[in-house]
PLY file of the C-alpha trace (Angstrom):
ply
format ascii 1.0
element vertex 149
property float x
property float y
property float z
element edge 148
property int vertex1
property int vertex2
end_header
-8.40 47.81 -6.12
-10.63 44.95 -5.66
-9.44 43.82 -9.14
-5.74 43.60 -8.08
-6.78 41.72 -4.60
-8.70 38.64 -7.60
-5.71 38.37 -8.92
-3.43 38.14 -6.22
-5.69 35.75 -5.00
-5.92 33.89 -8.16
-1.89 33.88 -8.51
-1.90 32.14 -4.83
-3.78 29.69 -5.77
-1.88 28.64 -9.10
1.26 29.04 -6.87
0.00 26.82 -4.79
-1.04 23.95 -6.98
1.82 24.23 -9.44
3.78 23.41 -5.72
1.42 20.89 -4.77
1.84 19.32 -8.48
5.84 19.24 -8.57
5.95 18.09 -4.96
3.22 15.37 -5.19
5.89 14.73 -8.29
8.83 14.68 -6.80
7.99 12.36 -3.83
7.28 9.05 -5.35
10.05 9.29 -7.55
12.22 9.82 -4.62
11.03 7.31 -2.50
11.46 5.14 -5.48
14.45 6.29 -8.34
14.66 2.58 -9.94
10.74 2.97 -10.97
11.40 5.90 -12.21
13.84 5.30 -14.50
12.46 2.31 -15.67
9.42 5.23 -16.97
12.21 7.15 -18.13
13.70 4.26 -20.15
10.57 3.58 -21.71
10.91 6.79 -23.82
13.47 4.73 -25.48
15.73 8.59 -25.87
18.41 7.91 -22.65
20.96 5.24 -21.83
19.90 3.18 -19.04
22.72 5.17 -17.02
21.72 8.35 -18.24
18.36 7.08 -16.63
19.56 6.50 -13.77
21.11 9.69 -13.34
18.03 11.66 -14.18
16.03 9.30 -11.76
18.46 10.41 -8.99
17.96 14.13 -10.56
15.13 14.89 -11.41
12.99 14.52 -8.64
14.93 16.54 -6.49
14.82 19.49 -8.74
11.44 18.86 -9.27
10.89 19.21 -4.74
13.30 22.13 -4.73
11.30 24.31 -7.25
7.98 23.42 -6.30
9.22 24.85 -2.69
10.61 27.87 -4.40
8.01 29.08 -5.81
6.46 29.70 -2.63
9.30 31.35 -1.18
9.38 34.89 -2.21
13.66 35.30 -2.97
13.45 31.70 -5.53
9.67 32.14 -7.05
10.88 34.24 -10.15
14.17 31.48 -10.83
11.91 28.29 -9.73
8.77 29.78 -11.86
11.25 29.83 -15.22
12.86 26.29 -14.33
9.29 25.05 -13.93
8.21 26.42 -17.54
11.12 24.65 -18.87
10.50 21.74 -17.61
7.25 21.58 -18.77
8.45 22.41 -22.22
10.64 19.13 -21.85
7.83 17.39 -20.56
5.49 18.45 -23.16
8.30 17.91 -25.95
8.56 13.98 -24.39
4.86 13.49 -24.23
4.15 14.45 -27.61
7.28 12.25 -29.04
6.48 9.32 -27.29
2.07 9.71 -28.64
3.52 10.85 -32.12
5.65 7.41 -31.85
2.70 5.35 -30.51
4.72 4.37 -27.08
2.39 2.91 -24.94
3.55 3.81 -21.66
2.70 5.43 -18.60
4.56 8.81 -18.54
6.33 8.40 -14.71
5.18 12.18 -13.88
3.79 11.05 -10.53
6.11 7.78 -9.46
5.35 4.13 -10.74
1.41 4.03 -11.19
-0.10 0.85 -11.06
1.62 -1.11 -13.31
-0.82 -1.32 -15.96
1.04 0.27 -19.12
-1.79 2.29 -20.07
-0.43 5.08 -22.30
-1.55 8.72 -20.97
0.57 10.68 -23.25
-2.28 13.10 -24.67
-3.71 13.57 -20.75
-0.07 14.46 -19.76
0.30 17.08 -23.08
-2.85 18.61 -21.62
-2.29 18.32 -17.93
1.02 20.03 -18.69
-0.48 22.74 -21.19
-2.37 23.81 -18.72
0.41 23.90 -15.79
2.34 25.48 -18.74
0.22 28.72 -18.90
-0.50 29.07 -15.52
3.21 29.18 -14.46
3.59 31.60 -17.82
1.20 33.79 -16.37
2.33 33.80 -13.08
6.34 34.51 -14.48
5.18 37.40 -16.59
3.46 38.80 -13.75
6.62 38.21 -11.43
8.76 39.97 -13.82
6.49 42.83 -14.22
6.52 43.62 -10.97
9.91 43.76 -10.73
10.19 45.88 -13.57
7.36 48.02 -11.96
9.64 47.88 -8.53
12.41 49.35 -10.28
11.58 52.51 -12.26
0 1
1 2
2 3
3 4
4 5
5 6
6 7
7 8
8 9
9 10
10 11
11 12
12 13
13 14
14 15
15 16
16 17
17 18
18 19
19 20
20 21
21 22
22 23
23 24
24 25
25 26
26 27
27 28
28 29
29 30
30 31
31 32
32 33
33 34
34 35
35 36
36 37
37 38
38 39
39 40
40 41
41 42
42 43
43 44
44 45
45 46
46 47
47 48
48 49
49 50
50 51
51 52
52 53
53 54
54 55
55 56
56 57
57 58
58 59
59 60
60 61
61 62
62 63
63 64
64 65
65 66
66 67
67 68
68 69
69 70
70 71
71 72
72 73
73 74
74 75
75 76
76 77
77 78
78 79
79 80
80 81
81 82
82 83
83 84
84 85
85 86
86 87
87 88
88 89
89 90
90 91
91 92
92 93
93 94
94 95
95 96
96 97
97 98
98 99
99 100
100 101
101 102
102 103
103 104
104 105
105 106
106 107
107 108
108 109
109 110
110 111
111 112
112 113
113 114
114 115
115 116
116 117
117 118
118 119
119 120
120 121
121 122
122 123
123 124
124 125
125 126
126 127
127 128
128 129
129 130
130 131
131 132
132 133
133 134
134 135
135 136
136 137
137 138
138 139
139 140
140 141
141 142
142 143
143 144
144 145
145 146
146 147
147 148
């Protein structure tokens, strides 16, 4: 029993910093969509109006699932669209270091605006996000299995 309270605990508290993560994301980039897809251009992948589109986008996605996951009806759908956005962002960060782009990755709104290239912190930073929202999915989905039988 005591077991099962550590990791409900522990699942809280990666809930609650893969929130705090995608909302101290998504509010910069808000605040500010034409820095943001200025980063986004950088990658040197989009159109300058697909850019802008994503800049609009993105960050609102990004606000949305970081509040779902704390909400107990949207944590299972905003815990998948989390992983897969990490997948993209880990997929970008690793193109853009394997192509020697120095730039400053735009995960957290315009830094400041020194283009110092944090590609290989991001692929880390983002590993790591990327198992702690597996673990907390495969957990979710467990449970609901569990719920069910």
């Amino acid at each position: 029993m005591r077991r099962n309270k550590w990791f409900a605990l522990c699942r809280l508290i990666l809930r609650l910093v893969l929130a705090g993560v995608f909302l101290t994301a998504a509010l910069p980039k808000i605040q500010n969509p034409l820095a943001f897809a200025e980063s986004i251009q950088a990658y040197q992948i989009l159109s300058q109006v697909s850019s802008a589109c994503l800049a609009l986008t993105l960050p609102w996605l990004e606000l949305v699932v970081g509040l779902g996951l704390l909400t107990k009806p949207l944590r299972r759908c905003s815990g998948i669209i989390i992983f897969l956005l990490l997948v993209i962002f880990i997929a970008l960060h690793t193109y853009a270091w394997s192509r020697g782009l120095d730039i400053s990755c735009g995960c957290f709104g315009r830094n400041d605006g020194s283009p110092i290239s944090n590609s290989l912190e991001s692929m880390l930073r983002n590993s790591a996000l990327l198992l702690a929202i597996s673990w907390i999915v495969i957990y979710d989905f467990k449970q609901a299995d569990h719920l069910t039988d």
